[in-house]
mmCIF entry with sequence, helices, sheets and N, C-alpha, C, O atoms, coordinates in Angstrom:
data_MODEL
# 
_entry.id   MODEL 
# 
_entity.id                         1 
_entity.type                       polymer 
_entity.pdbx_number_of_molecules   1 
# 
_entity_poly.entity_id                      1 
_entity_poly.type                           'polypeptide(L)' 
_entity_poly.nstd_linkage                   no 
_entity_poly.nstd_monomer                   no 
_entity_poly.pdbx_seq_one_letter_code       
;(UNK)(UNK)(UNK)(UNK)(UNK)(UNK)(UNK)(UNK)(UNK)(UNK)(UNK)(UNK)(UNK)(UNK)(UNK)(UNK)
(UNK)(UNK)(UNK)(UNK)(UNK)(UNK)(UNK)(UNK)(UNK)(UNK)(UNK)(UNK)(UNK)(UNK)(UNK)(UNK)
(UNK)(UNK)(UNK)(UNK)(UNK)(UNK)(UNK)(UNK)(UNK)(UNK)(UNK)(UNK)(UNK)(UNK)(UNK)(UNK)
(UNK)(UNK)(UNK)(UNK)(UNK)(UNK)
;
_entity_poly.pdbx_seq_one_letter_code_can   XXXXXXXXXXXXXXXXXXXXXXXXXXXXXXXXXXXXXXXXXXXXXXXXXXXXXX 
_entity_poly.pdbx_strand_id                 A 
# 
loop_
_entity_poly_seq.entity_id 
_entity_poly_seq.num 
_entity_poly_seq.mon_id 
_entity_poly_seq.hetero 
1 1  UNK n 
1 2  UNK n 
1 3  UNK n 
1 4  UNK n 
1 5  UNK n 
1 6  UNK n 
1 7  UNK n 
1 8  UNK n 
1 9  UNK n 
1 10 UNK n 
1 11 UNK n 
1 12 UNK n 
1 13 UNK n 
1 14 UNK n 
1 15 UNK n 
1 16 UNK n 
1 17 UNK n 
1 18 UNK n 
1 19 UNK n 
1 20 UNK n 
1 21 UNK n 
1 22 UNK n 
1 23 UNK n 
1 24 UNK n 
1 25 UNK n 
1 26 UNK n 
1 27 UNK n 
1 28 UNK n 
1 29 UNK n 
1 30 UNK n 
1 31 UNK n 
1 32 UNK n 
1 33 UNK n 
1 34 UNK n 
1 35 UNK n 
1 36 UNK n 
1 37 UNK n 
1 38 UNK n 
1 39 UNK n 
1 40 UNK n 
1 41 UNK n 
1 42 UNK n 
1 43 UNK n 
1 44 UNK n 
1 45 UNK n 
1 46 UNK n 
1 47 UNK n 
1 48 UNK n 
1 49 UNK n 
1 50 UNK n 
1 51 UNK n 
1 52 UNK n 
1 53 UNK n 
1 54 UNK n 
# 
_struct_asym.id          A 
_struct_asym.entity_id   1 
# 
loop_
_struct_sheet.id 
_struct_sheet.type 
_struct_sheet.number_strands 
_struct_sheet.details 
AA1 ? 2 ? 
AA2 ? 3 ? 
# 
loop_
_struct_sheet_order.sheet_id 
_struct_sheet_order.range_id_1 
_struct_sheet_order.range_id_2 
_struct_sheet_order.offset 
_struct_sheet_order.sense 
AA1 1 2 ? anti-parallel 
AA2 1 2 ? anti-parallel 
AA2 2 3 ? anti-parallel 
# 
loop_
_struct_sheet_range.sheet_id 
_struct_sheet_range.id 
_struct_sheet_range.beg_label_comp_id 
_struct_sheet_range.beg_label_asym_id 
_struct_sheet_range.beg_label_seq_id 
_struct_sheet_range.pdbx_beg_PDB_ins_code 
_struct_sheet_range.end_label_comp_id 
_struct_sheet_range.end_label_asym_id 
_struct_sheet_range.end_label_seq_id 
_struct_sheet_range.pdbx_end_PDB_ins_code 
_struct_sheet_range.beg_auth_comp_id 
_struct_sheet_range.beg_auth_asym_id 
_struct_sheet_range.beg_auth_seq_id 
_struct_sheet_range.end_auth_comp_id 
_struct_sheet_range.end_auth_asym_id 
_struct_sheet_range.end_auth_seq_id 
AA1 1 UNK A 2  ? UNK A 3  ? UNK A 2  UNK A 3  
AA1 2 UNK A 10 ? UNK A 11 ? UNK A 10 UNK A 11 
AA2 1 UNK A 22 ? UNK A 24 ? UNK A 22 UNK A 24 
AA2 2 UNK A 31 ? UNK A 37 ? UNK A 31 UNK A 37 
AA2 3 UNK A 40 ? UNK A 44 ? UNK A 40 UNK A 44 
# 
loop_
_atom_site.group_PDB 
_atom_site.id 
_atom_site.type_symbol 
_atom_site.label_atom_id 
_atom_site.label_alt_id 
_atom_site.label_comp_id 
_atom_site.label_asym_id 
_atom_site.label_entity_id 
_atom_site.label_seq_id 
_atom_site.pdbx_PDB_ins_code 
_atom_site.Cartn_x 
_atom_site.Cartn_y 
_atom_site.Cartn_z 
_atom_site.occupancy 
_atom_site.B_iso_or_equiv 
_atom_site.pdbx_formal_charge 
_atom_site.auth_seq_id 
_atom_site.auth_comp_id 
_atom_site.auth_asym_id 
_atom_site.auth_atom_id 
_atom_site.pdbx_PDB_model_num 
ATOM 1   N N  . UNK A 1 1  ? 45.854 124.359 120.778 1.00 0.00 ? 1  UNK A N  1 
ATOM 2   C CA . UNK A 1 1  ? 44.726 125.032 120.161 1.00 0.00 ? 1  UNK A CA 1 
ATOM 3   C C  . UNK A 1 1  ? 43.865 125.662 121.253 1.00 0.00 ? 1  UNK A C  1 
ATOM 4   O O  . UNK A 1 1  ? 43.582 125.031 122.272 1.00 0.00 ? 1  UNK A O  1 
ATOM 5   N N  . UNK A 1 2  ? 43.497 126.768 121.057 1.00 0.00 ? 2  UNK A N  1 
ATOM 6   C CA . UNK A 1 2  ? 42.412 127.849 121.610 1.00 0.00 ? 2  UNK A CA 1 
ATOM 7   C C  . UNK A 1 2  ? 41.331 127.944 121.325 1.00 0.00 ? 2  UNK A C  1 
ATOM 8   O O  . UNK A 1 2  ? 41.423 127.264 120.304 1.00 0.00 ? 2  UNK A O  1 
ATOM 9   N N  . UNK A 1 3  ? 40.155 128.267 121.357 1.00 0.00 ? 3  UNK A N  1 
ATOM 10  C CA . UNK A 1 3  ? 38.717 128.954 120.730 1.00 0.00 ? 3  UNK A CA 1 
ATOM 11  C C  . UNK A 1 3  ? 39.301 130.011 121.070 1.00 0.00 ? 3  UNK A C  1 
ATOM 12  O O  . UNK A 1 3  ? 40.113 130.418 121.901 1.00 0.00 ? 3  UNK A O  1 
ATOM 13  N N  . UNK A 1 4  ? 38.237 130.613 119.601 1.00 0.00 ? 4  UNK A N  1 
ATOM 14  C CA . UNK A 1 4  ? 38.315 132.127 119.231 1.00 0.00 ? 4  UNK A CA 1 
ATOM 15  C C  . UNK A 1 4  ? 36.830 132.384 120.314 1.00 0.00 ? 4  UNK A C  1 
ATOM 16  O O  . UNK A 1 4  ? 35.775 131.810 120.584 1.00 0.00 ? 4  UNK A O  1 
ATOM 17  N N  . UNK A 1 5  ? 37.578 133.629 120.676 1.00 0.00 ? 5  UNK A N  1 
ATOM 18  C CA . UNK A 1 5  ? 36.088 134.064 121.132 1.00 0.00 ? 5  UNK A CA 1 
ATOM 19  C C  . UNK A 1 5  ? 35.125 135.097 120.379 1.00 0.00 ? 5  UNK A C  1 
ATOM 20  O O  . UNK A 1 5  ? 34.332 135.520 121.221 1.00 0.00 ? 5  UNK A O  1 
ATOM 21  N N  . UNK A 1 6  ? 34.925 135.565 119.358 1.00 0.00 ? 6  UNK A N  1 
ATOM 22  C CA . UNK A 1 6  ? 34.595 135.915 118.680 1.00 0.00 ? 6  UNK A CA 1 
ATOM 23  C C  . UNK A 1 6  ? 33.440 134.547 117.913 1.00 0.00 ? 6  UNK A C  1 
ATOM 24  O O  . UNK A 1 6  ? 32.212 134.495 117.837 1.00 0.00 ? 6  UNK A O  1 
ATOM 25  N N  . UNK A 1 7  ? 34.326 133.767 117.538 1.00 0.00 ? 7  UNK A N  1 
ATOM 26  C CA . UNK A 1 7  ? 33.092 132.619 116.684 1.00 0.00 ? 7  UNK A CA 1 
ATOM 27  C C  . UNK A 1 7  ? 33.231 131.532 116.906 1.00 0.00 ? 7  UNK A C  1 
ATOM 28  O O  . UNK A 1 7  ? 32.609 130.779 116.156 1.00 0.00 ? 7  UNK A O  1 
ATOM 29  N N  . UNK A 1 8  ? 33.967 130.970 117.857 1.00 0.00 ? 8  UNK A N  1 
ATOM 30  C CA . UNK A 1 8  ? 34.522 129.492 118.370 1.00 0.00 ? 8  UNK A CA 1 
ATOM 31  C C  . UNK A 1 8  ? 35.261 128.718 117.599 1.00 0.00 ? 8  UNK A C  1 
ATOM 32  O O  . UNK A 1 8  ? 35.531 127.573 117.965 1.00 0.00 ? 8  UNK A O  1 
ATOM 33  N N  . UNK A 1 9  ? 35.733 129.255 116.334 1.00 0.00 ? 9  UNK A N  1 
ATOM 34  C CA . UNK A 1 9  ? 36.877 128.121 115.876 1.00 0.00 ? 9  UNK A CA 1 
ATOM 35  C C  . UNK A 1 9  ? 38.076 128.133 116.582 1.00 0.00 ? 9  UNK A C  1 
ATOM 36  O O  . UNK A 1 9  ? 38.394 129.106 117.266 1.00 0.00 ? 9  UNK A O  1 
ATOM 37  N N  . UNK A 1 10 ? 38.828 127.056 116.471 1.00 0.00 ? 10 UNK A N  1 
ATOM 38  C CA . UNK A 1 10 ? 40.265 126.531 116.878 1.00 0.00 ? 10 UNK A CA 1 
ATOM 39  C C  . UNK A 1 10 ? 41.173 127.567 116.075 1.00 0.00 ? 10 UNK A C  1 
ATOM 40  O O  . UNK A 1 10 ? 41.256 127.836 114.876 1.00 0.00 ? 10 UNK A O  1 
ATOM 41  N N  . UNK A 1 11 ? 41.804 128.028 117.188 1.00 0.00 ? 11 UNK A N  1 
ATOM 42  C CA . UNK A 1 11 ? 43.375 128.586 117.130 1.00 0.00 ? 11 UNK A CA 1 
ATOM 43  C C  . UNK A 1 11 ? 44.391 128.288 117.601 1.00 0.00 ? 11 UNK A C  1 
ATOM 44  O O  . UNK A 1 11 ? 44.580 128.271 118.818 1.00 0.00 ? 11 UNK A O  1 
ATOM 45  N N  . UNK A 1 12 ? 45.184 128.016 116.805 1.00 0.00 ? 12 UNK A N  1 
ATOM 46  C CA . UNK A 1 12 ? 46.785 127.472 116.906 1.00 0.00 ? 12 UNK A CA 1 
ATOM 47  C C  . UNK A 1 12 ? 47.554 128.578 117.462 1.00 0.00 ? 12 UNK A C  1 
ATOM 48  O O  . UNK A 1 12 ? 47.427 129.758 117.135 1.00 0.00 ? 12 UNK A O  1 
ATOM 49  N N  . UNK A 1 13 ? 48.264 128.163 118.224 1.00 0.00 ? 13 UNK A N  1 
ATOM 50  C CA . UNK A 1 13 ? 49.353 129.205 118.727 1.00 0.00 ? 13 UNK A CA 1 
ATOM 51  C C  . UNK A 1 13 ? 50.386 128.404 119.129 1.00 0.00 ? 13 UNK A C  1 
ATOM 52  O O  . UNK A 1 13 ? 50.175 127.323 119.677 1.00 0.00 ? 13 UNK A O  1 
ATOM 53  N N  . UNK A 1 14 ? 51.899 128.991 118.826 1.00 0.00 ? 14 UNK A N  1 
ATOM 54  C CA . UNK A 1 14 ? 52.955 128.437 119.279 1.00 0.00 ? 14 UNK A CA 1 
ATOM 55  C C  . UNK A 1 14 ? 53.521 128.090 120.543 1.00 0.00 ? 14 UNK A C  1 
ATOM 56  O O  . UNK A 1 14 ? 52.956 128.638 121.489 1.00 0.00 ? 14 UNK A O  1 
ATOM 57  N N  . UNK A 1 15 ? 54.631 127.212 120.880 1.00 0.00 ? 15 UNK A N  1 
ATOM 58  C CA . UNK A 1 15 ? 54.992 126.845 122.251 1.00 0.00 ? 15 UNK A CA 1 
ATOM 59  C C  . UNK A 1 15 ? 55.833 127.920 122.871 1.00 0.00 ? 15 UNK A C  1 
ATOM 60  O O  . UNK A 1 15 ? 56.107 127.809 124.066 1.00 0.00 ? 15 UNK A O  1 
ATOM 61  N N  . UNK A 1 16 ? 56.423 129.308 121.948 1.00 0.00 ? 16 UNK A N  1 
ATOM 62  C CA . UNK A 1 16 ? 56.822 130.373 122.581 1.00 0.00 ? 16 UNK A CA 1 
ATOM 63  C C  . UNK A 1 16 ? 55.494 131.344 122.598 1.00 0.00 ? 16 UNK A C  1 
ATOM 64  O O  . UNK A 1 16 ? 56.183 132.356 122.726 1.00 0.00 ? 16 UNK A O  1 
ATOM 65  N N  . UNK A 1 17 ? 54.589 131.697 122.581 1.00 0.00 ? 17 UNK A N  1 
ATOM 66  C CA . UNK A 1 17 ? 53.557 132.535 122.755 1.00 0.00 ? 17 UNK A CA 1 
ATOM 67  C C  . UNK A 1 17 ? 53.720 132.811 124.152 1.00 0.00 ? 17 UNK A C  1 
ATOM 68  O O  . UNK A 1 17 ? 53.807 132.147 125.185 1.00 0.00 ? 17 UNK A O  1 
ATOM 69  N N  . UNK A 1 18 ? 53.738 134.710 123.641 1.00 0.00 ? 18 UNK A N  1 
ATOM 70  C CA . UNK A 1 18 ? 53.605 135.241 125.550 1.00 0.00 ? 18 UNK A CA 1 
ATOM 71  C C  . UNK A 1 18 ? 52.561 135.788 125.370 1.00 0.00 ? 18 UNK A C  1 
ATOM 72  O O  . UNK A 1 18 ? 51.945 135.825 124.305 1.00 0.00 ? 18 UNK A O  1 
ATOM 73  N N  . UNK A 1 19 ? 52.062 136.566 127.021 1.00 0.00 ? 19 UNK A N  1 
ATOM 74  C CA . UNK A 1 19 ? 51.580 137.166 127.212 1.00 0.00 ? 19 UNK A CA 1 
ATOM 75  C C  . UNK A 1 19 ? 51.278 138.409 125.982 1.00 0.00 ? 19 UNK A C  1 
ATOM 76  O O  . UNK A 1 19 ? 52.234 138.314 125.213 1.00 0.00 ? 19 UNK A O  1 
ATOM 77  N N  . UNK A 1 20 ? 50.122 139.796 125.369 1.00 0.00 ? 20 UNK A N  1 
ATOM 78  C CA . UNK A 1 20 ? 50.422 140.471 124.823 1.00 0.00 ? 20 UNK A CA 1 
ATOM 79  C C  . UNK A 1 20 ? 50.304 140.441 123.349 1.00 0.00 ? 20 UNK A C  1 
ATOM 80  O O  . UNK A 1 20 ? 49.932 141.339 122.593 1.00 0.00 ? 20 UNK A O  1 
ATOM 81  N N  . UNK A 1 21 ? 50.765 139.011 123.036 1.00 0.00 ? 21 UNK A N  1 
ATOM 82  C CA . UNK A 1 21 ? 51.367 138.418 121.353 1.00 0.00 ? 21 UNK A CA 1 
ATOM 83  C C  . UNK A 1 21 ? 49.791 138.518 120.832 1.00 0.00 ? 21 UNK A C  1 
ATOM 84  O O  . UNK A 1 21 ? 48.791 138.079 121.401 1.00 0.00 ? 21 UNK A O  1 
ATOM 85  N N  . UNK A 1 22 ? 49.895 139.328 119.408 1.00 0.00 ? 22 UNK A N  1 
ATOM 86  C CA . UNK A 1 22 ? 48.748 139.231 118.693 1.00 0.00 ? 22 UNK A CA 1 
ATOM 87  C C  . UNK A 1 22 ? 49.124 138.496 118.220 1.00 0.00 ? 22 UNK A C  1 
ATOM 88  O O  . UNK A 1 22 ? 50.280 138.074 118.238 1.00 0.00 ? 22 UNK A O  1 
ATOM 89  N N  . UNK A 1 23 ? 47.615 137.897 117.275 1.00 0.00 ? 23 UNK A N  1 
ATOM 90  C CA . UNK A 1 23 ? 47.463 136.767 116.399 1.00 0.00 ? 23 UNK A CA 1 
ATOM 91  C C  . UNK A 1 23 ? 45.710 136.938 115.424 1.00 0.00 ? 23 UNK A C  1 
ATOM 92  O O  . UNK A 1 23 ? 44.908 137.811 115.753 1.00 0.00 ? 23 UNK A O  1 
ATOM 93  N N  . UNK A 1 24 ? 45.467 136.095 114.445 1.00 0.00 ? 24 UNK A N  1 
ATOM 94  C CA . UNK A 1 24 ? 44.341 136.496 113.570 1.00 0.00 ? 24 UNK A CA 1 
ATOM 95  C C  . UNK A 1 24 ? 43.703 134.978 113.880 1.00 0.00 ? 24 UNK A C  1 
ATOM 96  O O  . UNK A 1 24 ? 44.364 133.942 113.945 1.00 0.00 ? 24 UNK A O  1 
ATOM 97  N N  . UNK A 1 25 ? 42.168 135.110 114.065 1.00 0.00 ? 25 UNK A N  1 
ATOM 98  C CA . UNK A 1 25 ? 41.646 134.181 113.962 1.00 0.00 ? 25 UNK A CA 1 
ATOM 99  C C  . UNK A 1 25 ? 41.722 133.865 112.056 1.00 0.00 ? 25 UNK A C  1 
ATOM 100 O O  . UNK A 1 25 ? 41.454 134.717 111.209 1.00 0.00 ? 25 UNK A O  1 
ATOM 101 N N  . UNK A 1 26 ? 42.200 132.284 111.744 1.00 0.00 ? 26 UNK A N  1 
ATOM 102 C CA . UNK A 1 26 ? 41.526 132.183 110.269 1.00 0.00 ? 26 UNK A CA 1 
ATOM 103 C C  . UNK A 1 26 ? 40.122 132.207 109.992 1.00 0.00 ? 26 UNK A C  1 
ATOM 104 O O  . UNK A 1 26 ? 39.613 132.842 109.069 1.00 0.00 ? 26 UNK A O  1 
ATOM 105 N N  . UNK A 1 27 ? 39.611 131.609 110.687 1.00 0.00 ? 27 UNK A N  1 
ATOM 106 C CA . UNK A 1 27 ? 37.777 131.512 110.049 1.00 0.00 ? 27 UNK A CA 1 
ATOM 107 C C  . UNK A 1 27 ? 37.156 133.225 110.247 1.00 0.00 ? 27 UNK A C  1 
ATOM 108 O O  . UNK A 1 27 ? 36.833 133.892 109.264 1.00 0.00 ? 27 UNK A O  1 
ATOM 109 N N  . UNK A 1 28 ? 37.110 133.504 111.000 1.00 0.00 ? 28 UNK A N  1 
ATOM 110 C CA . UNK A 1 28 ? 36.178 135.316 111.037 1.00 0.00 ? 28 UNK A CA 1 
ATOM 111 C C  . UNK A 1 28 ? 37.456 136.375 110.666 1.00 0.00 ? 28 UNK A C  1 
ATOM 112 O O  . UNK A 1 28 ? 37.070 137.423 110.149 1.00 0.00 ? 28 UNK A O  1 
ATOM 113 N N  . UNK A 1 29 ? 39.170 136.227 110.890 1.00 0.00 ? 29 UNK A N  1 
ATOM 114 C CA . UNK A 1 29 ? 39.680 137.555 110.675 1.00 0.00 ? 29 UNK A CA 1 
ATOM 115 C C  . UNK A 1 29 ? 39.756 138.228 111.841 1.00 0.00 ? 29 UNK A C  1 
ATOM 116 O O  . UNK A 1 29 ? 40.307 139.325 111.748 1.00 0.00 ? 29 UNK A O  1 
ATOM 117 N N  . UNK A 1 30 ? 39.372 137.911 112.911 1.00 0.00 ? 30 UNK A N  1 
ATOM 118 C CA . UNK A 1 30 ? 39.425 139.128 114.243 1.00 0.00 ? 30 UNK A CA 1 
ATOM 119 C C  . UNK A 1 30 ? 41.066 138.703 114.532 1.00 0.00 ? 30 UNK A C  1 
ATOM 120 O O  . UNK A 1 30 ? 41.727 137.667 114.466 1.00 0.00 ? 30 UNK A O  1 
ATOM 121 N N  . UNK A 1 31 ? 41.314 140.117 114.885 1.00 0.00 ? 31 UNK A N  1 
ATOM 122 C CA . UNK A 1 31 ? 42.858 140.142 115.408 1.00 0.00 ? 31 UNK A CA 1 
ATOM 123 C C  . UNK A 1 31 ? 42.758 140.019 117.202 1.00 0.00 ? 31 UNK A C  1 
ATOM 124 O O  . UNK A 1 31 ? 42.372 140.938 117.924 1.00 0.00 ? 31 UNK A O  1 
ATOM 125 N N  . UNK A 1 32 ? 43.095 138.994 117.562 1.00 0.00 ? 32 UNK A N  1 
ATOM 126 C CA . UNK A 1 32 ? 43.208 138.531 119.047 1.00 0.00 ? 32 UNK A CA 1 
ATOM 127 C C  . UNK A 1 32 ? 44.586 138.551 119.459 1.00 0.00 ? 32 UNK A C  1 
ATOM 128 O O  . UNK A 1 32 ? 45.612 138.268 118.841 1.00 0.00 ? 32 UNK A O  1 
ATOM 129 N N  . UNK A 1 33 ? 44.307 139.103 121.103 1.00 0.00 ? 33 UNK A N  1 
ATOM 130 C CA . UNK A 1 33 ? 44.989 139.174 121.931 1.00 0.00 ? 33 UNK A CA 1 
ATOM 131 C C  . UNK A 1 33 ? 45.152 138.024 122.913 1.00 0.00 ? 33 UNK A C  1 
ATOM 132 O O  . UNK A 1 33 ? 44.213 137.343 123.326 1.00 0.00 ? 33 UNK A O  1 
ATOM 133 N N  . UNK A 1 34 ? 47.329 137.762 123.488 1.00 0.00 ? 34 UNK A N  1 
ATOM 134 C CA . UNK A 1 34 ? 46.827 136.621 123.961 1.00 0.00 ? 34 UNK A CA 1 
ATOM 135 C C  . UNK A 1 34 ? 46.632 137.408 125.841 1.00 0.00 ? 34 UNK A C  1 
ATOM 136 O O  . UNK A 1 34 ? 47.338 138.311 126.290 1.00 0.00 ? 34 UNK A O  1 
ATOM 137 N N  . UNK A 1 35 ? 45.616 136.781 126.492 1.00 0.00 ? 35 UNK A N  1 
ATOM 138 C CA . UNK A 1 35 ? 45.654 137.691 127.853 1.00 0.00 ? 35 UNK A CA 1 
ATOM 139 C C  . UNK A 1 35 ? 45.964 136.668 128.649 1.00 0.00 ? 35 UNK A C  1 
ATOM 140 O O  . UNK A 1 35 ? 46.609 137.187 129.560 1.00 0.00 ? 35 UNK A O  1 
ATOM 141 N N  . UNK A 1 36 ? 45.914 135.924 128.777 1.00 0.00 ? 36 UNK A N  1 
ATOM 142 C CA . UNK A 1 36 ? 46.393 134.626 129.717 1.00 0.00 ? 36 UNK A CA 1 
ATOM 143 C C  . UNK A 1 36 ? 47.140 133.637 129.139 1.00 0.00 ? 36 UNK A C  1 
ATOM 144 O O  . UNK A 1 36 ? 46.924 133.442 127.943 1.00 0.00 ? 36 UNK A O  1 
ATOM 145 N N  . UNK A 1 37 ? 48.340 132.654 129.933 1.00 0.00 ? 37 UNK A N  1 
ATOM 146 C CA . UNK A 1 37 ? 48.767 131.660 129.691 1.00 0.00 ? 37 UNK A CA 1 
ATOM 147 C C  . UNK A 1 37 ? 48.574 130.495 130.269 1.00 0.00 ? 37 UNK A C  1 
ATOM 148 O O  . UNK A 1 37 ? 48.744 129.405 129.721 1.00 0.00 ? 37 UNK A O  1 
ATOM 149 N N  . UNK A 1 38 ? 48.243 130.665 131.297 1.00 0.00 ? 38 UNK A N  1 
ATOM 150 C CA . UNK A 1 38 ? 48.123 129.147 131.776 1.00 0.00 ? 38 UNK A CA 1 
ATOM 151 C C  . UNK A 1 38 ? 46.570 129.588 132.766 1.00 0.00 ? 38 UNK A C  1 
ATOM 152 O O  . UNK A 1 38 ? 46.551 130.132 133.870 1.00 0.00 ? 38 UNK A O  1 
ATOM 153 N N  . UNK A 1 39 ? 45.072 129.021 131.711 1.00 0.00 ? 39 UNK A N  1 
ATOM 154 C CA . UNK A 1 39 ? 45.390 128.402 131.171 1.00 0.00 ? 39 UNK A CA 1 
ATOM 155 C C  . UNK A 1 39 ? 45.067 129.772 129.927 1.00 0.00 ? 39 UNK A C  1 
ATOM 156 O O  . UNK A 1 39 ? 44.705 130.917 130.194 1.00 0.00 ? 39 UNK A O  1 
ATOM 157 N N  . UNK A 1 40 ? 45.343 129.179 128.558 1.00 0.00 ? 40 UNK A N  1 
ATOM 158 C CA . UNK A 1 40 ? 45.716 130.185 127.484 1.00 0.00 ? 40 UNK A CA 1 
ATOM 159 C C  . UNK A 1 40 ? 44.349 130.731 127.241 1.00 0.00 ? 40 UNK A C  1 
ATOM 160 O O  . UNK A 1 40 ? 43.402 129.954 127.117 1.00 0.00 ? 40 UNK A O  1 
ATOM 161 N N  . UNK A 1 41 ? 44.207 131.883 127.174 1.00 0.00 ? 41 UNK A N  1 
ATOM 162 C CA . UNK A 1 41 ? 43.042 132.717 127.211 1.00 0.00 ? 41 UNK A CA 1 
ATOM 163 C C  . UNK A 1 41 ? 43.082 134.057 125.905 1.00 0.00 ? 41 UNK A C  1 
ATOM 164 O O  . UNK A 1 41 ? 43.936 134.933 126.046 1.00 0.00 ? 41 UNK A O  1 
ATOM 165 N N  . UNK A 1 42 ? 42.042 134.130 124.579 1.00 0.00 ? 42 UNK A N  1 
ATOM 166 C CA . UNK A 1 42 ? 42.245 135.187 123.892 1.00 0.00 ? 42 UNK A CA 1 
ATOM 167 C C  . UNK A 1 42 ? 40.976 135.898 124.238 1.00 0.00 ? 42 UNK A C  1 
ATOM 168 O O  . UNK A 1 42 ? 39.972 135.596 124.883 1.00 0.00 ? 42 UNK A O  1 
ATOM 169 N N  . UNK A 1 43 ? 41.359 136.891 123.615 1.00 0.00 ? 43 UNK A N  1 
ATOM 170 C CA . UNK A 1 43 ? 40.234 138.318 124.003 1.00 0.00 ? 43 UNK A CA 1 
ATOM 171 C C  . UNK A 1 43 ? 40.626 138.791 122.493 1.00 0.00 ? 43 UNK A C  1 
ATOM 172 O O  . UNK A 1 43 ? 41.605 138.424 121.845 1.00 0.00 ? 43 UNK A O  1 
ATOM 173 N N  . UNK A 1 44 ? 39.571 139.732 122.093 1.00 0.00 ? 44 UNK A N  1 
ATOM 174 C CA . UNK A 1 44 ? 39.250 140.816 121.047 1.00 0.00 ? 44 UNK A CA 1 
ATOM 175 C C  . UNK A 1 44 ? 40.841 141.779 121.426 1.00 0.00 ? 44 UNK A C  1 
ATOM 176 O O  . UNK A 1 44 ? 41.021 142.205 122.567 1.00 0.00 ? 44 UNK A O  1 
ATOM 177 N N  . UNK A 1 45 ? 41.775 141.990 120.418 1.00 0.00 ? 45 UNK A N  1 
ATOM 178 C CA . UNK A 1 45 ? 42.366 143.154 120.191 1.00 0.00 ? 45 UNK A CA 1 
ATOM 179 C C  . UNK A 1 45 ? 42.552 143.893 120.535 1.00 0.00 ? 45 UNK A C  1 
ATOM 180 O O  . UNK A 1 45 ? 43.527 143.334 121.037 1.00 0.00 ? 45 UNK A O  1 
ATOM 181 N N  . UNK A 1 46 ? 42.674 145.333 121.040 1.00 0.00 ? 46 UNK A N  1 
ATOM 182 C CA . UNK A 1 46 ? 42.073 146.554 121.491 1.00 0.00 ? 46 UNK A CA 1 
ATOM 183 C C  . UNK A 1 46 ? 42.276 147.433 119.682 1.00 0.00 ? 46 UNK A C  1 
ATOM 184 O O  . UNK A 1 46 ? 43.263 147.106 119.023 1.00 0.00 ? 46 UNK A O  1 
ATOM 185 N N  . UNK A 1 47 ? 41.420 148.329 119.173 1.00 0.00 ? 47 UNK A N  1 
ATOM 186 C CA . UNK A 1 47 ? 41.769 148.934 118.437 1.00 0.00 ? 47 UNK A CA 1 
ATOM 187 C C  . UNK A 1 47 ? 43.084 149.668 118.613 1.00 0.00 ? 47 UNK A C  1 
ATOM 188 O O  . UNK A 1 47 ? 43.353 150.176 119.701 1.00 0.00 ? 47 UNK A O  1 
ATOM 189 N N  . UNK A 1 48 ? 43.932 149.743 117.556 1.00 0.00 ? 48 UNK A N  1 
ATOM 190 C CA . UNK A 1 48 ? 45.237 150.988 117.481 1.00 0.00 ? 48 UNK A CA 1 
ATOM 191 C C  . UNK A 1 48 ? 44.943 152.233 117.034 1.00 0.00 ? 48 UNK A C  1 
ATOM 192 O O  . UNK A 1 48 ? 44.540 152.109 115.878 1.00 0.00 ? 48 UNK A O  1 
ATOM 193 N N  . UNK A 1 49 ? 44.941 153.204 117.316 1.00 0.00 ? 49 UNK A N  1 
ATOM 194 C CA . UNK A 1 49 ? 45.005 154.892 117.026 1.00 0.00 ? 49 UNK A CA 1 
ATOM 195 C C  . UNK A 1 49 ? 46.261 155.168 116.025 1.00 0.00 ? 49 UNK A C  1 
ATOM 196 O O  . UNK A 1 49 ? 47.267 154.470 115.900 1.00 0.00 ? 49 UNK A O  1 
ATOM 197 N N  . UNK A 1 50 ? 45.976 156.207 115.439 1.00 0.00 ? 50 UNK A N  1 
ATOM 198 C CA . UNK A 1 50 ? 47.486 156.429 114.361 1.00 0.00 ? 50 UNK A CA 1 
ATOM 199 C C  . UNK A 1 50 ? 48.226 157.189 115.532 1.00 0.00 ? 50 UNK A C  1 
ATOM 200 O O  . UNK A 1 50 ? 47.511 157.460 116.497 1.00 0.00 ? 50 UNK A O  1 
ATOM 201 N N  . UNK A 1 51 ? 49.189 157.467 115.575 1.00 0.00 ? 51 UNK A N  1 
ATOM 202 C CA . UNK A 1 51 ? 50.411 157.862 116.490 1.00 0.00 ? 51 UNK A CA 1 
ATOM 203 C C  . UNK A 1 51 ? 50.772 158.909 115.741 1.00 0.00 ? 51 UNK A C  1 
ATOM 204 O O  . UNK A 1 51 ? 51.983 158.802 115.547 1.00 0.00 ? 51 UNK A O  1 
ATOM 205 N N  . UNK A 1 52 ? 50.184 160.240 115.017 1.00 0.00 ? 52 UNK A N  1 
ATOM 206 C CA . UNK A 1 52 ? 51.140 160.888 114.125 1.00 0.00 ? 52 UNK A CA 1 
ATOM 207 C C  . UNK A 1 52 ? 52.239 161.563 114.581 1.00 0.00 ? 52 UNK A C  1 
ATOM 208 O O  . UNK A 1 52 ? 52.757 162.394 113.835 1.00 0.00 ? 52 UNK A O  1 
ATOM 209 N N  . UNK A 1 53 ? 52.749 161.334 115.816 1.00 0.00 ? 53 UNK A N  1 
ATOM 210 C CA . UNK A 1 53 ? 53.874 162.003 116.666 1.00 0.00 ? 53 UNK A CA 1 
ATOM 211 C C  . UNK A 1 53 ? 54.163 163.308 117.342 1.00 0.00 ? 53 UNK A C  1 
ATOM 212 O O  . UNK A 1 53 ? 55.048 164.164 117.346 1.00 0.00 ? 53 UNK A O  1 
ATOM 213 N N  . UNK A 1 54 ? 53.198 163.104 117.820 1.00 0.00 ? 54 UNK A N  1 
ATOM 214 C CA . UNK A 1 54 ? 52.331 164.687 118.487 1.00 0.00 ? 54 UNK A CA 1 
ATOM 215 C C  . UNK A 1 54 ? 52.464 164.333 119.943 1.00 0.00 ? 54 UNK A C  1 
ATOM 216 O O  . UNK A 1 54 ? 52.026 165.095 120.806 1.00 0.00 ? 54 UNK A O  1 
# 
């Protein structure tokens, strides 16, 4: 388990989690990024842009 950094609840993440791997906090909904593994570290998301293939 992790804190969210967004609102401090506990986040679960698996024993394969890499670097990169999104994930959703349950209590607030923020989509987190994982940026560190050892030790395991999340950050805010970055927003996605639409890609219309241009």
């Amino acid at each position: 388990m992790v804190e969210c950094p967004i609102c401090g609840a506990e986040v679960e993440f698996g024993a394969h989690t890499v670097v990169g791997e999104l994930m959703e906090c349950g209590d607030c909904g923020t989509e987190l990024e994982v940026l560190n593994l050892k030790p395991v570290t999340l950050g805010e998301a970055p927003e996605t842009e639409e890609d219309w293939g241009q």
